[in-house]
Structures are given as structure tokens and as C-alpha cells.
TIROMAR-357698 format. One record per residue (C-alpha): residue number from 1; y, x, z; chain; residue in three letters. Coordinates in steps of 0.001 Angstrom, whole numbers. Layout:
TIROMAR-357698
+-----+---------+---------+---------+-------+------+
|  nr |       y |       x |       z | kette | rest |
+-----+---------+---------+---------+-------+------+
| NUM |       Y |       X |       Z |     A |  ALA |
...
+-----+---------+---------+---------+-------+------+
***
This chain:
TIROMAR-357698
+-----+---------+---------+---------+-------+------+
|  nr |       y |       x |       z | kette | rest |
+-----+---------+---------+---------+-------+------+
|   1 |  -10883 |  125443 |  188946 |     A |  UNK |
|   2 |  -10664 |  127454 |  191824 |     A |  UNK |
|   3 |  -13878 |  128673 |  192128 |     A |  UNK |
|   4 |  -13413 |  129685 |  188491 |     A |  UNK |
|   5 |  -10287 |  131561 |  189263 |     A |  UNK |
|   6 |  -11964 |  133466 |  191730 |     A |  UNK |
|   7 |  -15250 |  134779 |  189689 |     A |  UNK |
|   8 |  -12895 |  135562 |  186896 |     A |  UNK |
|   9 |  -11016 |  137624 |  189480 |     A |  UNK |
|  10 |  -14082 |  139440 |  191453 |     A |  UNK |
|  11 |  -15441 |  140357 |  188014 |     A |  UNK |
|  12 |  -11719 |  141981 |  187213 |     A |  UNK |
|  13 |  -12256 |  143527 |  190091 |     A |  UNK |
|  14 |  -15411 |  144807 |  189465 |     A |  UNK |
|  15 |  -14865 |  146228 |  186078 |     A |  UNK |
|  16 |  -12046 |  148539 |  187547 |     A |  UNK |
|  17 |  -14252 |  149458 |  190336 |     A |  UNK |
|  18 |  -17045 |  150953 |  187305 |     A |  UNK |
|  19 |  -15668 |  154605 |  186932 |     A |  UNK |
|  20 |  -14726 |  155338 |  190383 |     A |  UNK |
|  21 |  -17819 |  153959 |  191572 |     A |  UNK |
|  22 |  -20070 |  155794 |  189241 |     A |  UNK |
|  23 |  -17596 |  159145 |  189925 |     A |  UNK |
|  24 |  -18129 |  158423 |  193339 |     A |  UNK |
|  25 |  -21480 |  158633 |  193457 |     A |  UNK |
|  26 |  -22061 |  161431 |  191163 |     A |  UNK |
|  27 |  -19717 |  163719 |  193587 |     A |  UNK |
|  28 |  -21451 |  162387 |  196652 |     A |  UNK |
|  29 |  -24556 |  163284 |  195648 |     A |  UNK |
|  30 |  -23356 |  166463 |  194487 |     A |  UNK |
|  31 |  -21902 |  167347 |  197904 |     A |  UNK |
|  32 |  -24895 |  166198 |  199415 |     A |  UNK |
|  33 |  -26463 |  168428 |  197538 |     A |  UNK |
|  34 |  -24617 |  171651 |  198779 |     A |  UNK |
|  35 |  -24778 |  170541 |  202111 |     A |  UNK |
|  36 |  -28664 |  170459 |  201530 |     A |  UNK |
|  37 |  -28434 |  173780 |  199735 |     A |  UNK |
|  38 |  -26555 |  175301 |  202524 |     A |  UNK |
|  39 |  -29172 |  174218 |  205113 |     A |  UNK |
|  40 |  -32006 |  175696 |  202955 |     A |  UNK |
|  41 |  -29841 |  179290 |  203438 |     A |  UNK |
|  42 |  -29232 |  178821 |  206677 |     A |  UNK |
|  43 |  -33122 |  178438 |  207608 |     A |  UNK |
|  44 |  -33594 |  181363 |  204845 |     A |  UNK |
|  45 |  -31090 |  183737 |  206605 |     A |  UNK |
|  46 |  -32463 |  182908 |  210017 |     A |  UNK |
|  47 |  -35803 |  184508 |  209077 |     A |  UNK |
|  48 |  -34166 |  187582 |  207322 |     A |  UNK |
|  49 |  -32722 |  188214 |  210951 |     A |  UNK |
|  50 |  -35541 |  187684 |  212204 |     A |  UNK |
|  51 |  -37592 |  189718 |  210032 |     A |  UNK |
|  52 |  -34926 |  192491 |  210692 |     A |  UNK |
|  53 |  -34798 |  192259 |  214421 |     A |  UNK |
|  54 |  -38995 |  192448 |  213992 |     A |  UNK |
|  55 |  -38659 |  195709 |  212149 |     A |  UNK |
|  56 |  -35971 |  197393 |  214008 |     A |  UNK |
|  57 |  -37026 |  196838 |  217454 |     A |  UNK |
|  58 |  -41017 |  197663 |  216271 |     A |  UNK |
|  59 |  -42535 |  200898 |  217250 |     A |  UNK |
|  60 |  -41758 |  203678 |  214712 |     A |  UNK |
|  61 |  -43551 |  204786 |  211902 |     A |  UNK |
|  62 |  -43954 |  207412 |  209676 |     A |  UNK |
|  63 |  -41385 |  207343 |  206413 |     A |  UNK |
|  64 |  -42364 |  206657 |  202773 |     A |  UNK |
|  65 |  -44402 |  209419 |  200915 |     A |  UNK |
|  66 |  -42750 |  211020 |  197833 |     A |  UNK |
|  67 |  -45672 |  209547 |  195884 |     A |  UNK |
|  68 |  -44238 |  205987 |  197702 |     A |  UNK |
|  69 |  -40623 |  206574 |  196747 |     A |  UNK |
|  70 |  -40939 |  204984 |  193064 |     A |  UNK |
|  71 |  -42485 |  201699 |  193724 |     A |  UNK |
|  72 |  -39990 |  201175 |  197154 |     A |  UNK |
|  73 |  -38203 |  198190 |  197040 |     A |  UNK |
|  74 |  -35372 |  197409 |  199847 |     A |  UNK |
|  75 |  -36688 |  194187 |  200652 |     A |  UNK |
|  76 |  -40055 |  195891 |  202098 |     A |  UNK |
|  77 |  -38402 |  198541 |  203666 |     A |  UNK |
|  78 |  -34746 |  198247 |  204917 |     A |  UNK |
|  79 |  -34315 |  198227 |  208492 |     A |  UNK |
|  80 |  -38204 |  199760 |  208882 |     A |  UNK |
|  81 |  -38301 |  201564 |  212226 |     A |  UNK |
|  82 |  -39612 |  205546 |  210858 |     A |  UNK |
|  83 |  -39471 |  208831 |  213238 |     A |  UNK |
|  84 |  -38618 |  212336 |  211003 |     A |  UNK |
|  85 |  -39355 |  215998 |  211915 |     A |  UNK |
|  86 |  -37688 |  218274 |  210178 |     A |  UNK |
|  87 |  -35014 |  220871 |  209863 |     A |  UNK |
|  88 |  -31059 |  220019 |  209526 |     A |  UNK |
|  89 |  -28876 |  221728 |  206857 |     A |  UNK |
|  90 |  -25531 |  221306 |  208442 |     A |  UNK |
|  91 |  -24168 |  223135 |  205482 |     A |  UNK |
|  92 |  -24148 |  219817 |  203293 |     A |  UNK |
|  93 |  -22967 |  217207 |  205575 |     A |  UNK |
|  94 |  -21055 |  215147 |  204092 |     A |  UNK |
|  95 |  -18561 |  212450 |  205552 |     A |  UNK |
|  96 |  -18462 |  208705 |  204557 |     A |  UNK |
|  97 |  -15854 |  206741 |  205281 |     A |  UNK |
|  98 |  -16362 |  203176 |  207203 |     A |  UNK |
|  99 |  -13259 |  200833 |  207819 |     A |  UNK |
| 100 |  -14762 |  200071 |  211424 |     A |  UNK |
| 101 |  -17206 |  201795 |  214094 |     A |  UNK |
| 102 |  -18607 |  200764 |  217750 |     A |  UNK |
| 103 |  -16753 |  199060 |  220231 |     A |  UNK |
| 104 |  -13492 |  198301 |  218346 |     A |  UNK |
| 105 |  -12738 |  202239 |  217673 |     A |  UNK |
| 106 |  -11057 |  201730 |  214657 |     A |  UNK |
| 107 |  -11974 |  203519 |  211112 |     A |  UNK |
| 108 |  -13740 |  206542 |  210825 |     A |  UNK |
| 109 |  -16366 |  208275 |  209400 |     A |  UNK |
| 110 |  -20868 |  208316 |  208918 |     A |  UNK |
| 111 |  -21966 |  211991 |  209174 |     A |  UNK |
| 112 |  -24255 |  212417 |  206768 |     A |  UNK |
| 113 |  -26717 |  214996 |  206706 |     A |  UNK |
| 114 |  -30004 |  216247 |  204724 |     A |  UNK |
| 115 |  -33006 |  216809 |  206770 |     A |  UNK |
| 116 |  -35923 |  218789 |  204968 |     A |  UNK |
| 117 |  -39522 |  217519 |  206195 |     A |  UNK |
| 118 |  -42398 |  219751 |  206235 |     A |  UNK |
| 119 |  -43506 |  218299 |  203102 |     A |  UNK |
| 120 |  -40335 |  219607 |  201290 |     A |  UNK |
| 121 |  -38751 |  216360 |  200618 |     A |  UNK |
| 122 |  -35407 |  215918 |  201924 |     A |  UNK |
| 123 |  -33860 |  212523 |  203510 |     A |  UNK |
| 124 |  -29975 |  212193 |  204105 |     A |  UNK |
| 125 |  -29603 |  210923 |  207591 |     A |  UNK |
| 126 |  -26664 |  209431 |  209050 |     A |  UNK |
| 127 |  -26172 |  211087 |  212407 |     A |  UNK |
| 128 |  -24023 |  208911 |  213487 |     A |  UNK |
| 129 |  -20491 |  207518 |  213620 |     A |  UNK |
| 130 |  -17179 |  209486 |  214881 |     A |  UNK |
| 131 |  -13370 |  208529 |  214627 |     A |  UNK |
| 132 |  -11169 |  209517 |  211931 |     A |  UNK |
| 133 |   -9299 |  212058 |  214645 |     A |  UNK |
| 134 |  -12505 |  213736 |  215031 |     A |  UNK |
| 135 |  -13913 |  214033 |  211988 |     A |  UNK |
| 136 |  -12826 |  217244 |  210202 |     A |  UNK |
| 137 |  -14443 |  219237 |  213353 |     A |  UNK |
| 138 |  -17810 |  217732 |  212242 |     A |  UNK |
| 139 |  -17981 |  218442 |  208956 |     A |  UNK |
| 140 |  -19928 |  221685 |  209399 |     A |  UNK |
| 141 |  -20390 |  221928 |  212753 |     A |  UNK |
| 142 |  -23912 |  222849 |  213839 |     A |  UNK |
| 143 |  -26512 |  221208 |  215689 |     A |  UNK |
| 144 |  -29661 |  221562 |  217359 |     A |  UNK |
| 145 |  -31346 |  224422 |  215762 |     A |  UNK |
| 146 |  -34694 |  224816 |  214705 |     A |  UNK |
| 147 |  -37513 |  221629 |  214196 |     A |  UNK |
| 148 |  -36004 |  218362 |  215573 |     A |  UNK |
| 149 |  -37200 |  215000 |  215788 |     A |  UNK |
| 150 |  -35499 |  211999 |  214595 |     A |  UNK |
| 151 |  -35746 |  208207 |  214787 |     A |  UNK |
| 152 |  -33924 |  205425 |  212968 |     A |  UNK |
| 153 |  -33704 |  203001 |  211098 |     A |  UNK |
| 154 |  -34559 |  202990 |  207193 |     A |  UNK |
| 155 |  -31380 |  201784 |  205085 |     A |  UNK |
| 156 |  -31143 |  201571 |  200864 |     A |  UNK |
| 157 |  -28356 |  203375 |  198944 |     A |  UNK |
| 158 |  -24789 |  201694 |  199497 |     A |  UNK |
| 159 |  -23545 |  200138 |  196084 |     A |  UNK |
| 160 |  -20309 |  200704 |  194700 |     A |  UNK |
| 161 |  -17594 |  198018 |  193254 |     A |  UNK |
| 162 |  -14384 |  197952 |  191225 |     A |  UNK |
| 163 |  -12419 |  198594 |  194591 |     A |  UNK |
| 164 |  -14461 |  201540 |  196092 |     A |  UNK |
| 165 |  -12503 |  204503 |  195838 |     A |  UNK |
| 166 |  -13637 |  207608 |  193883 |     A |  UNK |
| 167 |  -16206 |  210016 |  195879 |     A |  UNK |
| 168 |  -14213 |  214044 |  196916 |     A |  UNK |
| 169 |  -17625 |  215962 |  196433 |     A |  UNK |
| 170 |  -15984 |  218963 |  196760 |     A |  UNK |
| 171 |  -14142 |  218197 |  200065 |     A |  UNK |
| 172 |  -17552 |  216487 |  201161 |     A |  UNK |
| 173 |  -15562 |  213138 |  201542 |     A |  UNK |
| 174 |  -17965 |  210114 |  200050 |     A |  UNK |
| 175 |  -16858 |  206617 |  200409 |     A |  UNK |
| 176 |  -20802 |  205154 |  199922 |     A |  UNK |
| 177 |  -24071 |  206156 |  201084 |     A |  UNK |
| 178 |  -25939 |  206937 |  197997 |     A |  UNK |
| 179 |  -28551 |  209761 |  198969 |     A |  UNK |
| 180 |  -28959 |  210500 |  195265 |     A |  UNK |
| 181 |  -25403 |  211445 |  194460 |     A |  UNK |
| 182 |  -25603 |  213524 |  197280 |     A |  UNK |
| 183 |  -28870 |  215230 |  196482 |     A |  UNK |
| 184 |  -27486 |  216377 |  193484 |     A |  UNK |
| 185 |  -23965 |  217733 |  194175 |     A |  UNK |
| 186 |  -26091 |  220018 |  196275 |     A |  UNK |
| 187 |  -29108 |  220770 |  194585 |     A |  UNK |
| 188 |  -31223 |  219848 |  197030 |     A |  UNK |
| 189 |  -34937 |  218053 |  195310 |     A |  UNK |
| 190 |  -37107 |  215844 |  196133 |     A |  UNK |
| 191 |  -34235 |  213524 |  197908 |     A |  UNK |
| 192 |  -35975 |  210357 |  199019 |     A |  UNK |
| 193 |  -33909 |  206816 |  197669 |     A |  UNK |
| 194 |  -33249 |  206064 |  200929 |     A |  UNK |
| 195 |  -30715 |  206915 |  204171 |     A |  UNK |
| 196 |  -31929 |  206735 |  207721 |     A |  UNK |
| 197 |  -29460 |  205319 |  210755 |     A |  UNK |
| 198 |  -30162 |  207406 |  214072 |     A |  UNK |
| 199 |  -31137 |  205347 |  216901 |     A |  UNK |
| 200 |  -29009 |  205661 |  219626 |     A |  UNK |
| 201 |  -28970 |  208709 |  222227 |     A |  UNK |
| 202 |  -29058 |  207083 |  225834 |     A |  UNK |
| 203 |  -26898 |  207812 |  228161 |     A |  UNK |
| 204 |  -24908 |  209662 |  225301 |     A |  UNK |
| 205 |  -20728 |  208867 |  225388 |     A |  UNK |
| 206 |  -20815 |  211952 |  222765 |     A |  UNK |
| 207 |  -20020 |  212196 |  218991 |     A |  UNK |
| 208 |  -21284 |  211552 |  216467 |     A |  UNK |
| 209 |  -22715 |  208229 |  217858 |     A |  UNK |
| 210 |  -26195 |  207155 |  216486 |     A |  UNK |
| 211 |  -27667 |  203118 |  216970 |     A |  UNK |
| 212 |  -24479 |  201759 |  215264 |     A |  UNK |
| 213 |  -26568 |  200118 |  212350 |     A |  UNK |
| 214 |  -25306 |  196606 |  211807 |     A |  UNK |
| 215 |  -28003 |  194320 |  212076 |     A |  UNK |
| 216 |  -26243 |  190704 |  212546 |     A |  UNK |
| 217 |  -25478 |  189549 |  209054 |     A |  UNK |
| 218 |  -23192 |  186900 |  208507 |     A |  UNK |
| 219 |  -24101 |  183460 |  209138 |     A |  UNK |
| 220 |  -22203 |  180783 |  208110 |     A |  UNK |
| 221 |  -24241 |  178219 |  206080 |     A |  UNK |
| 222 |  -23973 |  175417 |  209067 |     A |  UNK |
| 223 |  -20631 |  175526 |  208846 |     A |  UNK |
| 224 |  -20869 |  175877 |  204837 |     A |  UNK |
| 225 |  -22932 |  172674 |  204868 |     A |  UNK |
| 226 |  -20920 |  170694 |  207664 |     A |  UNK |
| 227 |  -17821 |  171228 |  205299 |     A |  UNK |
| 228 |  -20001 |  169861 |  202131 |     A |  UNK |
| 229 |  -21549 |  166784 |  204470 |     A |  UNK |
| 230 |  -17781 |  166278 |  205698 |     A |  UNK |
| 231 |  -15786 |  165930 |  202349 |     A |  UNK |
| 232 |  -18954 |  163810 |  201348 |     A |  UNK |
| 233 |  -18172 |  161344 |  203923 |     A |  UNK |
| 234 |  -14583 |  161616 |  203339 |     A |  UNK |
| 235 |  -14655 |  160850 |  200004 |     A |  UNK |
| 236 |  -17294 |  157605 |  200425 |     A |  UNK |
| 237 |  -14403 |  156661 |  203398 |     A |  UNK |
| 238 |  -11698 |  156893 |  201152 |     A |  UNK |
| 239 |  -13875 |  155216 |  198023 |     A |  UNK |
| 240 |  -14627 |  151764 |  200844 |     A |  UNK |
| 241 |  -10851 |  152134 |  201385 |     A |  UNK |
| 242 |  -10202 |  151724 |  197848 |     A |  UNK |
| 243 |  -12454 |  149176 |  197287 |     A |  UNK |
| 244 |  -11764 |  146620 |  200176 |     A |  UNK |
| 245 |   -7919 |  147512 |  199042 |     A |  UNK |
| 246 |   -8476 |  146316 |  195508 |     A |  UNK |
| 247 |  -10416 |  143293 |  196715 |     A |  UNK |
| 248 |   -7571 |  142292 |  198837 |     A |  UNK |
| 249 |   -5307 |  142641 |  196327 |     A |  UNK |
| 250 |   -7276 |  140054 |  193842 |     A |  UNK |
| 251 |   -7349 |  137692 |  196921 |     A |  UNK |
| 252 |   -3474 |  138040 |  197396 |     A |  UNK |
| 253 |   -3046 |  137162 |  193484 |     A |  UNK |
| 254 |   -5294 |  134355 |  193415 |     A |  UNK |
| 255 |   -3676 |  132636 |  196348 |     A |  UNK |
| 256 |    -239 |  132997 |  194854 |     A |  UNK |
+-----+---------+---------+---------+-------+------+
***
């Protein structure tokens, strides 16, 4: 009669035990899953930074052709190493506003300016970064004269969202990098679909401050897919909790 008492009870047991079982296990191989997911991204961003670190650090090149510029796409191209000769109009710099520049200096602004290539194509190149304090001094002040030569690093047109603030052509105050918008608040044709960072001056303290391109992307998919591993375990812990609970708890009513 006992031993009756007792399968009756394991199988009470075990019908209660059916849903959170099977939920269980469908969540814990879902979290599994985005832990796995996560660890795919991870190895996919580590080449991307690699791949980037290869192109910025290669020896330059020379930039896309205007016959080149349709078929670009910024996967083949961002963060390409290119030199530029050309000729500066400081007339239509323009300043872009950044929330943060080198070395902790607080907000400020990208001078951008269009530099005309022999060919007669222009590319807006961002001379650099300088602090908001400085900024207005920049806006059309003059530099090197003549034919200069420029290196940096090949960047695509910066997108806009809901939050990004409307563009002052006028005032020459842009709050994105979009070469084309610039272009054409001052006529200036071909403009390529691209920006180009300045590589660093050395031994230059000066402003505007060129090689301030970020290049470390975020990287936070081990930590993404410890989390997703971590609840996964949790949750199997706290399942094996429940179940030896509910065991014990048949046990206790049997034996009374």
C-alpha cells in the first residue's frame, strides 16, 4: 500500500512538473541561443577591427575616381588609407559639431573643408578637431596656400536621426558630416560621397587637430553573451530548486 502511495504521489508530482519543465527548457535553449548569437558577433566584430586597423595603418592610396563614386559602397571603402593634392577653399568651411574630441577636451567642433583635386572633383575633408572656445576663429581662417597634400582616412556620410538637430547652413554650423548637403549649399560639383579624416600632424599641439578618427568600435558581445549564458544557468538553478522542493514536499505528505 505504500509503495502504491508513493507512485501515485511521484506521478502527482510529475504532472505539475510538465509546464515548467517544458517552459524551462524552451527559455534555456533560447538563452543559449543568444549567448551563441552573441559569440558569433563578437568573432564578427573582431575581424571588422581588424579589417579596419589593416586599412588604416596600410600605406596610402590614391582616392576613388568620379567614374568609381556610383558603385562605392562603405563596407569596401571606409577607413581606406588615400593621400589628396589639391587646393583648399577656406571660404566654405563649415563646422560640425561633436559632443567629444581628443584627450578628454570636452565638445567641440570637425572643420570641414572642400578640397578641389586636379581632376575638378571636390572632397570635403575634415581638418581636424578644435574646442568649442576656439571655434568661431576657424571658421574662415586661411591655411596653407597654394597645392597641398593631404592624407587620411576615407569615412561615409554621417546619418541623421529623430534627435539630430537641424543643420545652420547659413551660419556654416552642420551637426552631421554629409559631403552632399554641403556640396550643394555651396555649389560646388562633382562632390565625391565621401569625407576624409586628416591623419595626424606630428609633433603638432596646434588646432585644428587631425588623426582623431575613432577607430575602436564598441565591443561588448562577451559580456552580451556571459549575461545570456548566466540567466540560463540561473534559471536551470532555480528550475532543480523547484523541483527537488516539490519532491520533498510529496515525501513530507506521504509520511504524514
Amino acid at each position: 500500500m505504500a509503495l502504491a502511495t508513493s507512485t501515485v504521489g511521484q506521478k502527482s508530482v510529475l504532472r505539475q512538473l510538465l509546464w515548467p519543465t517544458l517552459f524551462t527548457v524552451v527559455s534555456v535553449a533560447i538563452l543559449a541561443s543568444l549567448g551563441i548569437w552573441q559569440l558569433h558577433r563578437l568573432a564578427w566584430k573582431e575581424g571588422l577591427l581588424a579589417e579596419i586597423a589593416a586599412r588604416a595603418d596600410a600605406p596610402v592610396v590614391a582616392p576613388p575616381t568620379i567614374a568609381e563614386w556610383p558603385k562605392l559602397k562603405t563596407i569596401d571603402y571606409d577607413y581606406r588609407h588615400v593621400v589628396l593634392n589639391g587646393r583648399f577653399f577656406y571660404d566654405d568651411t563649415v563646422l560640425v559639431f561633436t559632443p567629444s574630441g581628443p584627450q578628454e577636451t570636452g565638445p567641440g567642433y570637425l572643420v570641414l573643408t572642400p578640397l578641389r583635386l586636379d581632376s575638378g572633383a571636390y572632397i570635403i575633408v575634415n581638418r581636424g578637431f578644435v574646442p568649442s572656445a576656439l571655434a568661431s576663429e576657424f571658421r574662415h581662417k586661411k591655411g596653407p596656400a597654394g597645392e597641398v597634400h593631404v592624407t587620411g582616412l576615407m569615412r561615409p556620410p554621417q546619418g541623421r536621426n529623430a534627435f539630430t538637430p537641424a543643420d545652420h547652413p547659413n551660419k556654416g554650423d552642420y551637426f552631421t558630416r554629409d559631403p552632399v548637403v554641403i556640396g550643394r549649399h555651396f555649389q560646388l560639383s562633382p562632390v565625391a560621397p565621401f569625407t576624409v579624416d586628416v591623419d595626424a600632424t606630428p609633433g603638432s599641439n596646434g588646432w585644428p587637430r587631425g588623426g582623431t578618427t575613432e577607430r575602436d568600435l564598441p565591443n561588448n558581445h562577451f559580456n552580451y553573451a556571459l549575461t545570456w549564458f548566466g540567466i540560463a544557468m540561473g534559471l536551470l538553478g532555480v528550475f532543480t530548486s523547484f523541483v527537488f522542493r516539490k519532491f520533498a514536499e510529496a515525501k513530507e505528505a506521504q509520511a504524514g
